[in-house]
DOVEX-148222 format. One record per residue (C-alpha): residue number from 1; x, y, z. Coordinates in Angstrom, 2 decimals, decimal comma. Last residue first. Layout:
% residues N
{resi NUM | X X | Y Y | Z Z}
...
This chain:
% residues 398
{resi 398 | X 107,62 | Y -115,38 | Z -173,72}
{resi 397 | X 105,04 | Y -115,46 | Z -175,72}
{resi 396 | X 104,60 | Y -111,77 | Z -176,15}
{resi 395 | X 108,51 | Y -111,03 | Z -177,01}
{resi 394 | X 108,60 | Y -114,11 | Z -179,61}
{resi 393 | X 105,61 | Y -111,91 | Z -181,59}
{resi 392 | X 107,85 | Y -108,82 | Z -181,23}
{resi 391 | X 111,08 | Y -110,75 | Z -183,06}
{resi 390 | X 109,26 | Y -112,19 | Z -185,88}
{resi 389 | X 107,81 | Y -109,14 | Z -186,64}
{resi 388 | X 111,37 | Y -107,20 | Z -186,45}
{resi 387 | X 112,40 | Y -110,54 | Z -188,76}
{resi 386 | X 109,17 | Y -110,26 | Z -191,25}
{resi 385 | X 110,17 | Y -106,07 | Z -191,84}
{resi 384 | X 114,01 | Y -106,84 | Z -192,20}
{resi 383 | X 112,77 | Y -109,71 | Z -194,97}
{resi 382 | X 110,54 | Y -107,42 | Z -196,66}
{resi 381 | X 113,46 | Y -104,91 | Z -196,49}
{resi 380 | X 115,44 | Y -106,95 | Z -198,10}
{resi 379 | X 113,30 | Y -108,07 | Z -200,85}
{resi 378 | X 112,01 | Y -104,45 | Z -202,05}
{resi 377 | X 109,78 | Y -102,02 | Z -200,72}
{resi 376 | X 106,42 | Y -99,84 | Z -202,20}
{resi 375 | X 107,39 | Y -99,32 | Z -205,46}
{resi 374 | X 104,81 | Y -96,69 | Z -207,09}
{resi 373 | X 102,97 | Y -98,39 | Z -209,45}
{resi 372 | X 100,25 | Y -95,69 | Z -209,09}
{resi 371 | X 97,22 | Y -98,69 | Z -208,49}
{resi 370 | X 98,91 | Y -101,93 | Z -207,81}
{resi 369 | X 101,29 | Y -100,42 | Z -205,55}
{resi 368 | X 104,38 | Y -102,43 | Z -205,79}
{resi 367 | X 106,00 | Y -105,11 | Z -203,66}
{resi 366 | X 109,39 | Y -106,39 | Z -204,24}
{resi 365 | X 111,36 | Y -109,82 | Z -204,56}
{resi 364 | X 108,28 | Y -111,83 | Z -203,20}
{resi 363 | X 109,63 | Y -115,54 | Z -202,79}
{resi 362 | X 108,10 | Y -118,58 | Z -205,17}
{resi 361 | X 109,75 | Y -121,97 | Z -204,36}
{resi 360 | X 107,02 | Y -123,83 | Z -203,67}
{resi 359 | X 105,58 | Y -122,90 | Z -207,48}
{resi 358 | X 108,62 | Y -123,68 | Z -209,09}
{resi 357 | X 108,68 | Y -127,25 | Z -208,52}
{resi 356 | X 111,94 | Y -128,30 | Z -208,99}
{resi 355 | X 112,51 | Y -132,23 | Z -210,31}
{resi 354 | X 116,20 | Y -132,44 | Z -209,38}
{resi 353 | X 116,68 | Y -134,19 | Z -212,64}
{resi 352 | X 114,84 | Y -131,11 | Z -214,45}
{resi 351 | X 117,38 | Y -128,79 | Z -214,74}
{resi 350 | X 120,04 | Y -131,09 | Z -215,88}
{resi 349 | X 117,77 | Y -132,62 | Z -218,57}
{resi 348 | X 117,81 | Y -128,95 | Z -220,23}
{resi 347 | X 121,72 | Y -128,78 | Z -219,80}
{resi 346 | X 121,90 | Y -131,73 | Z -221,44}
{resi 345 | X 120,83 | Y -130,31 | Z -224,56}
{resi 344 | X 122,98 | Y -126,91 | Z -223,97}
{resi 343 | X 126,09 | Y -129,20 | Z -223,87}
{resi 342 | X 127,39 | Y -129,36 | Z -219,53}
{resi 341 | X 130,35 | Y -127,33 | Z -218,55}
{resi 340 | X 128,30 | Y -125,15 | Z -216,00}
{resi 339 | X 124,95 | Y -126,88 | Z -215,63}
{resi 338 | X 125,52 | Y -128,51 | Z -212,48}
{resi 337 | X 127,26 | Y -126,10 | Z -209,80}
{resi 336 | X 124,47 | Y -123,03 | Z -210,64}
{resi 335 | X 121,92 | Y -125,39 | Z -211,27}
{resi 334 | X 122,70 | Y -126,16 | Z -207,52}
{resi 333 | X 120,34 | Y -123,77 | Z -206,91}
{resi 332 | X 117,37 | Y -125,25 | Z -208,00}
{resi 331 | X 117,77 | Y -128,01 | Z -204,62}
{resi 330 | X 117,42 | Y -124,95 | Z -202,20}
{resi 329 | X 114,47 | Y -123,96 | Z -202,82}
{resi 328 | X 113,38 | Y -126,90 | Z -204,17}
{resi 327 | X 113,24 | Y -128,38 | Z -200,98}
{resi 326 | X 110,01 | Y -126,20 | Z -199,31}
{resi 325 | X 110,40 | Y -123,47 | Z -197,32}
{resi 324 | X 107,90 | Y -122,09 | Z -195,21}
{resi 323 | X 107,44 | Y -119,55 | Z -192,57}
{resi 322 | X 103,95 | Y -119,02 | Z -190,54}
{resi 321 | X 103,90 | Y -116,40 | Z -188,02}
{resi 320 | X 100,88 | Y -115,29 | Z -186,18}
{resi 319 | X 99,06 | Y -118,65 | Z -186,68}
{resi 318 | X 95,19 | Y -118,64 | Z -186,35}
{resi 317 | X 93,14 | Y -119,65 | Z -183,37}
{resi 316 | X 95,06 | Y -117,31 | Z -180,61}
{resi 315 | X 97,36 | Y -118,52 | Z -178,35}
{resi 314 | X 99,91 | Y -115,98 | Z -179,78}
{resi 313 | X 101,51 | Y -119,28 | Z -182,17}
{resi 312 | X 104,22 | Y -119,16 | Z -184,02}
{resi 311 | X 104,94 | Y -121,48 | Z -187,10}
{resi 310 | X 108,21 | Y -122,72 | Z -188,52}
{resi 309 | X 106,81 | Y -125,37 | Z -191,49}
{resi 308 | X 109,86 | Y -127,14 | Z -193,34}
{resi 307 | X 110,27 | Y -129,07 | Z -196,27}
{resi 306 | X 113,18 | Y -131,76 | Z -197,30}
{resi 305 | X 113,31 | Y -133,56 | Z -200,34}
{resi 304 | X 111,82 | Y -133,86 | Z -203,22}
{resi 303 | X 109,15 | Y -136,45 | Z -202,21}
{resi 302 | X 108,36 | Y -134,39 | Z -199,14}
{resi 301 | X 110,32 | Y -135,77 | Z -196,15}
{resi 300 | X 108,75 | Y -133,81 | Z -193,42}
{resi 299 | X 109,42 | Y -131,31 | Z -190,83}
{resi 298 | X 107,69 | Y -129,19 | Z -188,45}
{resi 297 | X 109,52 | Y -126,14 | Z -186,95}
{resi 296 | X 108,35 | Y -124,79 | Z -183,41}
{resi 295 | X 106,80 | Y -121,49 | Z -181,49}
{resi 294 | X 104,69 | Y -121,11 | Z -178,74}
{resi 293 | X 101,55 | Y -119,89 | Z -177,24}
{resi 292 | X 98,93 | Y -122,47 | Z -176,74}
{resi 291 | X 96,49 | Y -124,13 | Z -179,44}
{resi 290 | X 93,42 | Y -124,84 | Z -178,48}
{resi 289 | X 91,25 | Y -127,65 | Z -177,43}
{resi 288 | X 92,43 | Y -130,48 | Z -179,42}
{resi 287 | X 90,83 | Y -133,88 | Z -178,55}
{resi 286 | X 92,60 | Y -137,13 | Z -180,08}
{resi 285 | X 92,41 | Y -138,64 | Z -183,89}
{resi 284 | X 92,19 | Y -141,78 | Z -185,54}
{resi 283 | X 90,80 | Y -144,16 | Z -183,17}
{resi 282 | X 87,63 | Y -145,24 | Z -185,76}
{resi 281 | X 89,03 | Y -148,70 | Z -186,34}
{resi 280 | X 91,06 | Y -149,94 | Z -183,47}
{resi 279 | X 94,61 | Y -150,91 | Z -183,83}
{resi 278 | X 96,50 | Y -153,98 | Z -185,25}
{resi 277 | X 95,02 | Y -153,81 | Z -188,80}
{resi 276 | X 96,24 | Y -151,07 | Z -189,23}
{resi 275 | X 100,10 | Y -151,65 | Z -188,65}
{resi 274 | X 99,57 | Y -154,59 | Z -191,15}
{resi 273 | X 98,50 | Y -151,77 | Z -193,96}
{resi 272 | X 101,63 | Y -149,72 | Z -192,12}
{resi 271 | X 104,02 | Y -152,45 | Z -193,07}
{resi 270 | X 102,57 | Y -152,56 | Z -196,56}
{resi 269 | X 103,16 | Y -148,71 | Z -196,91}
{resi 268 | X 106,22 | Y -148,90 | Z -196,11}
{resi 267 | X 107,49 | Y -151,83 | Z -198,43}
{resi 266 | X 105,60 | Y -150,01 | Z -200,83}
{resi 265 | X 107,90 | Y -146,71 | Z -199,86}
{resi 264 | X 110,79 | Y -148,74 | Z -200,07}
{resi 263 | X 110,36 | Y -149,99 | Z -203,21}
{resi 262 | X 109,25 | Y -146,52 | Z -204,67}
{resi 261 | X 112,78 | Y -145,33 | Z -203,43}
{resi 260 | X 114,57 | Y -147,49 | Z -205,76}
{resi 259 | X 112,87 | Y -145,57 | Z -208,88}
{resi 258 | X 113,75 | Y -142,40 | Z -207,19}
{resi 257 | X 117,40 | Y -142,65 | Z -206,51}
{resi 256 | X 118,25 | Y -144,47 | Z -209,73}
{resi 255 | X 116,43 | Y -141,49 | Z -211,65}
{resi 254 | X 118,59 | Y -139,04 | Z -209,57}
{resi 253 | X 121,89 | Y -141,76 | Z -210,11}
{resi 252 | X 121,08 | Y -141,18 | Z -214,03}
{resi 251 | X 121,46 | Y -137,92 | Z -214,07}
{resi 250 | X 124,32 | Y -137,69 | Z -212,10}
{resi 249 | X 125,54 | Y -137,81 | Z -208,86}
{resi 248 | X 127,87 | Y -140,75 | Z -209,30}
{resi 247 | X 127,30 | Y -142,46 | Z -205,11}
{resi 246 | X 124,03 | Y -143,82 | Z -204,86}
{resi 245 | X 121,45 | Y -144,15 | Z -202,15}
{resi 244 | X 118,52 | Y -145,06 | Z -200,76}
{resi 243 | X 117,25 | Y -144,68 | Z -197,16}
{resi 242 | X 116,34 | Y -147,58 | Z -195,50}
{resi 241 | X 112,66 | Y -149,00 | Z -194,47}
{resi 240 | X 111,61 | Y -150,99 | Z -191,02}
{resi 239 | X 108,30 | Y -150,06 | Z -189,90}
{resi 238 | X 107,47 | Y -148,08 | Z -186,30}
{resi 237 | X 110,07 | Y -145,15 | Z -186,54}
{resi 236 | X 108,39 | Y -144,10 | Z -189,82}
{resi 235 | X 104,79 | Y -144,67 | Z -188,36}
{resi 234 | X 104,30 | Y -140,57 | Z -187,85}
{resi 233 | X 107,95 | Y -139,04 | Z -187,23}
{resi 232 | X 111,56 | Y -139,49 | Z -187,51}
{resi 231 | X 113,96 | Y -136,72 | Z -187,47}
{resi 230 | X 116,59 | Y -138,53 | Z -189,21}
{resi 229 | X 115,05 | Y -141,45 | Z -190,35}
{resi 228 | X 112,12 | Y -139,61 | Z -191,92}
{resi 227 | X 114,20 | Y -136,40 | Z -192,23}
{resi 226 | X 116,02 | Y -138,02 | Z -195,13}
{resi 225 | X 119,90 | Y -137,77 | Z -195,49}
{resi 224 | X 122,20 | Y -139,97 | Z -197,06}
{resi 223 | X 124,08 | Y -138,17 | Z -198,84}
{resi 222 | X 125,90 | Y -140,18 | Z -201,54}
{resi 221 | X 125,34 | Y -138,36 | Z -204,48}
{resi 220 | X 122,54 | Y -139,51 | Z -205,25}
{resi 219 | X 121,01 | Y -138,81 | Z -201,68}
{resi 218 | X 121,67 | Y -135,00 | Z -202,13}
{resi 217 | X 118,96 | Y -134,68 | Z -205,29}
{resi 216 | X 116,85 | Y -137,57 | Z -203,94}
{resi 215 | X 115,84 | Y -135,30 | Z -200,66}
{resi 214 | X 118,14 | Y -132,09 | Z -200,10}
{resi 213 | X 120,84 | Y -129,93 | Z -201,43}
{resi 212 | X 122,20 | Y -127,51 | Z -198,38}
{resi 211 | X 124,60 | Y -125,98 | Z -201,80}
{resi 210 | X 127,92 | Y -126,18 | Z -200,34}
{resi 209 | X 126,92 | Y -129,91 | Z -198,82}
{resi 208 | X 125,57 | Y -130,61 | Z -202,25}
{resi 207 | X 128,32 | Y -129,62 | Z -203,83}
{resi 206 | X 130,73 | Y -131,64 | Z -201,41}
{resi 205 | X 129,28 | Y -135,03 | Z -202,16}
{resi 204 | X 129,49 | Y -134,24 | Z -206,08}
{resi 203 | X 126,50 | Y -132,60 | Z -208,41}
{resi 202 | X 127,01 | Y -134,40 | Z -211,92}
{resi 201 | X 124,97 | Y -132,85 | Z -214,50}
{resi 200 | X 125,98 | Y -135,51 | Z -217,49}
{resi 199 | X 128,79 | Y -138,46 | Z -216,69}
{resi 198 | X 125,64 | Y -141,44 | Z -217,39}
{resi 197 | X 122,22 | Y -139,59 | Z -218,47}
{resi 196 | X 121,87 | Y -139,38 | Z -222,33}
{resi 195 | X 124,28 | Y -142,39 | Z -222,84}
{resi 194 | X 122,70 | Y -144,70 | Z -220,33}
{resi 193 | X 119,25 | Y -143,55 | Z -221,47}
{resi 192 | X 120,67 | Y -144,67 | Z -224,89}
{resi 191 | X 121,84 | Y -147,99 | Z -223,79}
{resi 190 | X 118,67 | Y -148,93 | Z -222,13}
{resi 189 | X 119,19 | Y -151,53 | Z -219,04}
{resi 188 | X 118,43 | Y -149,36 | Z -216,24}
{resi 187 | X 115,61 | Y -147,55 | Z -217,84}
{resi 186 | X 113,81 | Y -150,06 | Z -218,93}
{resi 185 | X 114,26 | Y -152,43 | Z -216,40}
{resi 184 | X 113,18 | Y -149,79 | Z -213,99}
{resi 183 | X 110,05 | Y -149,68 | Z -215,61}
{resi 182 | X 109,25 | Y -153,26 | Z -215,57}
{resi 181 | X 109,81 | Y -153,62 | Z -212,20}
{resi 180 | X 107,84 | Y -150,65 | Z -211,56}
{resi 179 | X 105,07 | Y -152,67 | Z -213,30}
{resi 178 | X 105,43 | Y -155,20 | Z -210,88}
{resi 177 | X 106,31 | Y -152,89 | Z -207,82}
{resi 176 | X 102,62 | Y -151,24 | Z -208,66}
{resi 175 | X 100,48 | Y -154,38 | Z -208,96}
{resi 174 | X 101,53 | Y -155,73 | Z -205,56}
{resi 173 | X 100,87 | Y -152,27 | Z -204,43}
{resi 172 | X 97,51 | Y -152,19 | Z -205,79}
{resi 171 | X 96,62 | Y -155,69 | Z -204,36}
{resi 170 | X 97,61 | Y -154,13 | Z -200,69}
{resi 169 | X 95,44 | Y -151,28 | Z -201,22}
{resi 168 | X 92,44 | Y -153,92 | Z -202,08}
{resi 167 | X 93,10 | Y -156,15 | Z -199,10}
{resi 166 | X 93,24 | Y -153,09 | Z -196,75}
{resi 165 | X 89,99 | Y -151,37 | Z -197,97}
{resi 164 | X 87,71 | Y -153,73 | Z -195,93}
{resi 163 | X 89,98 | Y -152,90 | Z -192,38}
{resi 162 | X 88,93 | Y -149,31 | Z -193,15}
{resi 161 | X 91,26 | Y -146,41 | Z -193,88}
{resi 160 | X 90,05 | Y -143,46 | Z -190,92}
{resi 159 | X 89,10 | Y -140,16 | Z -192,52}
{resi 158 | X 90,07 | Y -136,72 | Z -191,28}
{resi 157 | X 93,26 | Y -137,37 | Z -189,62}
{resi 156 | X 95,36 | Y -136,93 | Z -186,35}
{resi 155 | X 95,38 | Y -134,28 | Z -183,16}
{resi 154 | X 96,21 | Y -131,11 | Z -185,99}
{resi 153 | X 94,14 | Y -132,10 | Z -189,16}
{resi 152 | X 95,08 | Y -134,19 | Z -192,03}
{resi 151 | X 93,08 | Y -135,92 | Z -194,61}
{resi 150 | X 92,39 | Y -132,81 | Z -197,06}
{resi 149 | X 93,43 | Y -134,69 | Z -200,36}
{resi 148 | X 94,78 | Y -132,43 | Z -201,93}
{resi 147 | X 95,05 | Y -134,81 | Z -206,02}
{resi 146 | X 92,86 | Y -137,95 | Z -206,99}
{resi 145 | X 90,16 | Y -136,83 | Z -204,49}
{resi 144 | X 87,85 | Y -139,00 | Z -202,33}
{resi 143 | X 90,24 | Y -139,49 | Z -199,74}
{resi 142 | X 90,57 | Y -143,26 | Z -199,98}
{resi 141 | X 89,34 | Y -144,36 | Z -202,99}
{resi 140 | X 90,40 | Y -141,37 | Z -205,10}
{resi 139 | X 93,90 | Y -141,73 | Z -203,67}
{resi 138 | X 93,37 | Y -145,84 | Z -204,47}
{resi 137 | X 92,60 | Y -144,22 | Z -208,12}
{resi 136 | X 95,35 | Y -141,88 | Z -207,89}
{resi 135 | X 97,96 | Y -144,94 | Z -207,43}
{resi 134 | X 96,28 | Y -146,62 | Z -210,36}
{resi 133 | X 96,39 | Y -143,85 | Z -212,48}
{resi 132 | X 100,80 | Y -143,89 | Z -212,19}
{resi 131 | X 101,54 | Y -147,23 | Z -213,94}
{resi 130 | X 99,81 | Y -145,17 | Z -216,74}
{resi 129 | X 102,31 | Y -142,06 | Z -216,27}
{resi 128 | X 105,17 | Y -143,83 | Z -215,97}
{resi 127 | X 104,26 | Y -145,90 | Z -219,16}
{resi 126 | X 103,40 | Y -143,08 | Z -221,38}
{resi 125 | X 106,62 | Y -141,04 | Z -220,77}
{resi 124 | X 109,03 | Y -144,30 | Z -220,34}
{resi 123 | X 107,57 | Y -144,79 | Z -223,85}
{resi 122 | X 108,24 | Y -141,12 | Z -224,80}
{resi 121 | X 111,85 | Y -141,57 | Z -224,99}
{resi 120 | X 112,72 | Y -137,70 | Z -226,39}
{resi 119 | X 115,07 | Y -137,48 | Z -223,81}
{resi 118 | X 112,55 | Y -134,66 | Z -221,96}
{resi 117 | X 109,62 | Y -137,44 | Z -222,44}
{resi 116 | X 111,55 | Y -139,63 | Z -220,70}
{resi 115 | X 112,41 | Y -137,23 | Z -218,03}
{resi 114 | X 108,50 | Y -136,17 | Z -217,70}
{resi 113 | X 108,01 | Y -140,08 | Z -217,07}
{resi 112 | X 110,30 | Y -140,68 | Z -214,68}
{resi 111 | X 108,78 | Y -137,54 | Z -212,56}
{resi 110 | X 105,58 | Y -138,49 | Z -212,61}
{resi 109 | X 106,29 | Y -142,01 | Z -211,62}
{resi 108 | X 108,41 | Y -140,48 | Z -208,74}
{resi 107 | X 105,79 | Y -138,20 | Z -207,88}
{resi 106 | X 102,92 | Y -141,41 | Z -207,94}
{resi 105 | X 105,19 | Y -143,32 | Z -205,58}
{resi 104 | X 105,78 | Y -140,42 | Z -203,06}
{resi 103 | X 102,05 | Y -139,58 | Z -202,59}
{resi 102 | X 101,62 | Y -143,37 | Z -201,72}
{resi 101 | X 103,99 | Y -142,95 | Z -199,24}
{resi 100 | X 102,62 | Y -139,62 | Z -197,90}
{resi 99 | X 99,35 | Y -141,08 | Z -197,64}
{resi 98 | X 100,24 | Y -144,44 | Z -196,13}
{resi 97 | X 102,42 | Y -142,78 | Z -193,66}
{resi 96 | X 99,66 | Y -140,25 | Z -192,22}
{resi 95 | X 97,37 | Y -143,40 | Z -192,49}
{resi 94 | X 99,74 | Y -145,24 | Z -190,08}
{resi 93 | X 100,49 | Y -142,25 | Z -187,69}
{resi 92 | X 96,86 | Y -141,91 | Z -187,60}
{resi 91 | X 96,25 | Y -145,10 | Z -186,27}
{resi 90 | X 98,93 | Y -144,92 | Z -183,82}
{resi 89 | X 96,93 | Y -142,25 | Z -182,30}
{resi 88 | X 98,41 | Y -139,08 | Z -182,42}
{resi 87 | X 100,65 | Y -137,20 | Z -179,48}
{resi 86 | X 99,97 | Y -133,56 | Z -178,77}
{resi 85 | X 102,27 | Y -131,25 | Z -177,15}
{resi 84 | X 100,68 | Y -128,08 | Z -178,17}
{resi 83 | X 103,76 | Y -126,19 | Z -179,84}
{resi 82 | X 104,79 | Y -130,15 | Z -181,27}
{resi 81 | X 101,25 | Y -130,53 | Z -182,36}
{resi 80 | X 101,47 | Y -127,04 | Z -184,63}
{resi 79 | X 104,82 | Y -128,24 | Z -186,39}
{resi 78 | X 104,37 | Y -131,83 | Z -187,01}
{resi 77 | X 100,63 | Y -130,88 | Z -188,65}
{resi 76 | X 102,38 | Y -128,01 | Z -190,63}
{resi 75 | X 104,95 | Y -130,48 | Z -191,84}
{resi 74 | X 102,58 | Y -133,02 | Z -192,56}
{resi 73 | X 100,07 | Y -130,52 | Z -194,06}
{resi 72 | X 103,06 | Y -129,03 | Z -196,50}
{resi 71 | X 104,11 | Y -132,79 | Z -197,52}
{resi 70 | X 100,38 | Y -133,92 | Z -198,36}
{resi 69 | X 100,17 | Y -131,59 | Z -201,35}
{resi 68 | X 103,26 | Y -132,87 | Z -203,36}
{resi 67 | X 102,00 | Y -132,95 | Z -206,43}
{resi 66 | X 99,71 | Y -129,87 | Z -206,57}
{resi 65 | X 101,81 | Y -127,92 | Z -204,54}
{resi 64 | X 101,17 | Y -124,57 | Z -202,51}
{resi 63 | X 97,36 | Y -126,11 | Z -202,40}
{resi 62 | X 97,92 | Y -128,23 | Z -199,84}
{resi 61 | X 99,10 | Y -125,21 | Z -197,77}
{resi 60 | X 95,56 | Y -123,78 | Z -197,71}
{resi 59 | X 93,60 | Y -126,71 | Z -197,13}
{resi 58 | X 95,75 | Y -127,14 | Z -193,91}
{resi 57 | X 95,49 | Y -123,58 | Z -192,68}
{resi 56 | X 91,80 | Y -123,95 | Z -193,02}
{resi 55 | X 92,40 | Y -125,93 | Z -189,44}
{resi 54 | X 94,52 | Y -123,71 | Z -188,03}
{resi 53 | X 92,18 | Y -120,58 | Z -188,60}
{resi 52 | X 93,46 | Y -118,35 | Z -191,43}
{resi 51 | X 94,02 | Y -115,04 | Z -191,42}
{resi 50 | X 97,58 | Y -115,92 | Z -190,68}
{resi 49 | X 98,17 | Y -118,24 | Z -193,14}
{resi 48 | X 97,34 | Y -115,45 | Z -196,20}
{resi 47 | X 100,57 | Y -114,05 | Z -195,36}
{resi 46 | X 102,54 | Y -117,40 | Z -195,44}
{resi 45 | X 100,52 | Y -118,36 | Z -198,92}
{resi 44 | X 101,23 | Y -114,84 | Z -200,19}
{resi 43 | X 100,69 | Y -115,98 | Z -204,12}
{resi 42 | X 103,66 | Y -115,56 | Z -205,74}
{resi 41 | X 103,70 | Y -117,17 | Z -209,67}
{resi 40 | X 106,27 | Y -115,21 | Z -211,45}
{resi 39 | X 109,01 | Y -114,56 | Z -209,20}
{resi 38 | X 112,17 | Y -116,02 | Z -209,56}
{resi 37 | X 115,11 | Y -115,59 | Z -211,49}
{resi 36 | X 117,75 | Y -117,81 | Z -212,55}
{resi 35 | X 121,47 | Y -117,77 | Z -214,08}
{resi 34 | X 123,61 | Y -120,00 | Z -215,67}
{resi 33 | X 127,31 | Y -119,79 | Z -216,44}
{resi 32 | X 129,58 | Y -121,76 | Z -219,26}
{resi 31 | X 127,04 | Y -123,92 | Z -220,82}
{resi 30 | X 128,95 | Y -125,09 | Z -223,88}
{resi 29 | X 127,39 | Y -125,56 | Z -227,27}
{resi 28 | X 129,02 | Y -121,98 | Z -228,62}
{resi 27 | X 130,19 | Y -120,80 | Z -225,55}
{resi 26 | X 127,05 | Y -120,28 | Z -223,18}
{resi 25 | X 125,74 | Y -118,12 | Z -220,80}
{resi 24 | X 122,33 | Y -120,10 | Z -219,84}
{resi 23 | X 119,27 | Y -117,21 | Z -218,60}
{resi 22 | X 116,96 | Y -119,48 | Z -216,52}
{resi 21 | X 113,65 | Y -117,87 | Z -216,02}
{resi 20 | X 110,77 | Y -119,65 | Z -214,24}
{resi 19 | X 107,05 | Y -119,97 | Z -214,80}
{resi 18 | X 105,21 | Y -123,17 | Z -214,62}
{resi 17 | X 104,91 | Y -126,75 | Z -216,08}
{resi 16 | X 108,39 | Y -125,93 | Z -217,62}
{resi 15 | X 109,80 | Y -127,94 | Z -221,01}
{resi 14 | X 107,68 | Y -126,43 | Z -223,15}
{resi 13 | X 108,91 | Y -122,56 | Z -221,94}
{resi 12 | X 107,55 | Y -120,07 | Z -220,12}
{resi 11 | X 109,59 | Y -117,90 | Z -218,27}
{resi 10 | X 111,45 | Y -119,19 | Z -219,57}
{resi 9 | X 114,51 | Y -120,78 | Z -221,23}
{resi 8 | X 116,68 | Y -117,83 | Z -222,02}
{resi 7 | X 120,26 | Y -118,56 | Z -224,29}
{resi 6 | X 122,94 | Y -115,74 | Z -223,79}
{resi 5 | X 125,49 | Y -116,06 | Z -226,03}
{resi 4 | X 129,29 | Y -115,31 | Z -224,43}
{resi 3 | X 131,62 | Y -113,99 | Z -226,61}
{resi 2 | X 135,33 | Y -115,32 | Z -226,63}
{resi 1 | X 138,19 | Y -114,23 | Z -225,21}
């Protein structure tokens, strides 16, 4: 039997934007087990929720990711209306959609172009990233900020889009599916991306089921779930789109994935520019008085997938419970299925086609005393402490 080498990329590593450990087992060039740890970067987002009113809540949970920052507010936003039975405008539901559409297009871009540069093809890399500016420009436009762009609240958004804008968003867009024409040429057509890509990390149909994969990284291989179809909310139900997907599960069906998906989501956002001009400028929010006593689960269909918001409410003005869990959670894991097999080269390529973000994955494994040292608990009985919690808050609303 031969010796296994144990190979550590991370905590911080060039190919990570932030800390994570994977430890790769390998047999000479073969990845034969991979482990990961978590960890590194908590920052008691779901604690610091609850000292929060509901409206800070929502500059608080843009901040979880920087490139994905309008998923958490969606999710919170579906979450909080739903325990107060509040219906937005139409209005809003269009902006809501533009937002998170537009957010979508400049993560996919991001993400192309970090896999380029990963392959060593660092034309995709500059490319991507300047057929990316213009989407933070109209961001810029819009919200006033290239990145957290604080437009939701619960009964609607912060900032109508104005009839004047809709001419130059729509010119953007025309822009955008040109160049991503030109992009996915690129990479659909290039013989070496085909090489690097084709057969390598391949996560089947049942893997992902195992694994409760979610957003691009369960649609390539032939999943087709998306919580904006199947839990549809905001303009989603009012616009016609369809979920993309492929069937290999590779590499190269991820990129597929994501590349076709920034059709759709112009498409989307196009339909919503028309939705605008329908309605009533200024109607882009309703009257919230407070928040009763309940409990519910908001979704959304962050660009990676999947996230969730479970919040409980006392009837007070700040959450008591707020749980989150955003896709890569569950999408890293399936490094486990990937990986295994692969050449330590493509194992690095593996971990990033599910493009994790390892900040909204960050759990507490154990709590010290920052003074002595002393270990105070560790991860289970964190999570026994948050469900007895869980349980006495349901008690008083009840």
């Amino acid at each position: 039997m031969s010796r296994k080498t144990l190979i550590p990329i991370g905590p911080y590593h060039p190919l990570q934007e932030e800390p994570e450990l994977f430890k790769l087992y390998c047999d000479g060039e073969i990845v034969r087990d991979i482990k990961w740890e978590t960890g590194y970067n908590h920052r008691g987002i779901e604690k610091l929720s609850e000292s929060k009113t509901y409206d800070q809540v929502f500059f608080l949970v843009e901040r979880i990711c920087g490139i994905c920052s309008t998923s958490h507010p969606f999710a919170f936003a579906n979450a909080v209306e739903e325990i107060a039975g509040i219906e937005i405008t139409d209005r809003a539901k269009y902006i809501r959609s533009i937002i998170g559409e537009l957010e979508r297009i400049h993560s996919h871009l991001l993400w192309v172009g970090l896999a380029g540069h990963f392959l060593g093809y660092n034309t995709v890399f500059m490319w991507a990233w300047k057929y990316r500016e213009p989407v933070l420009d109209l961001f810029e436009m819009i919200t006033g900020n290239r990145n957290s762009y604080a437009m939701f609240k619960v009964g609607g958004v912060r900032r109508d889009i104005e009839n004047s804008k809709i001419e130059s968003i729509r010119k953007v867009m025309s822009d955008v599916k040109k160049k991503t024409d030109l992009l996915a040429g690129a990479v659909m057509d290039d013989p070496v991306i085909h090489a690097r890509t084709k057969g390598v990390g391949i996560l089947t149909k049942q893997d992902v089921m195992d694994f409760a994969a979610v957003g691009p990284t369960a649609r390539a291989s032939g999943v087709a779930i998306d919580v904006r179809k199947d839990d549809p909310y905001a303009a989603y139900p009012l616009v016609n789109w369809k979920v993309i997907t492929a069937t290999e599960g590779d590499v190269f069906a991820k990129a597929q994935v994501r590349l076709l998906e920034m059709y759709e989501s112009i498409s989307i956002i196009e339909q919503c520019l028309e939705g605008l001009k329908k309605e009533k400028e200024g109607e882009i929010n309703v009257k919230v008085k407070e928040i009763p006593a309940g409990m519910a689960t908001g979704r959304a269909e962050a660009p990676r997938g999947e996230v969730f918001h479970f919040v409980v409410s006392d009837g007070s003005n700040s959450p008591a419970r707020h749980k989150i869990r955003a896709p890569s959670y569950v999408n890293i894991a399936t490094f486990r299925k990937s990986c295994i097999g692969q050449t330590i080269a493509d194992a690095t390529i593996t971990l990033a086609a599910v493009d994790p973000c390892y900040c909204c994955t960050e759990r507490l494994a154990t709590a010290y005393d920052f003074d002595s040292g002393e270990k105070i608990m560790n991860a289970r009985e964190l999570i026994n402490m948050s469900v007895e919690k869980t349980a006495e808050i349901r008690k008083t609303i009840r």
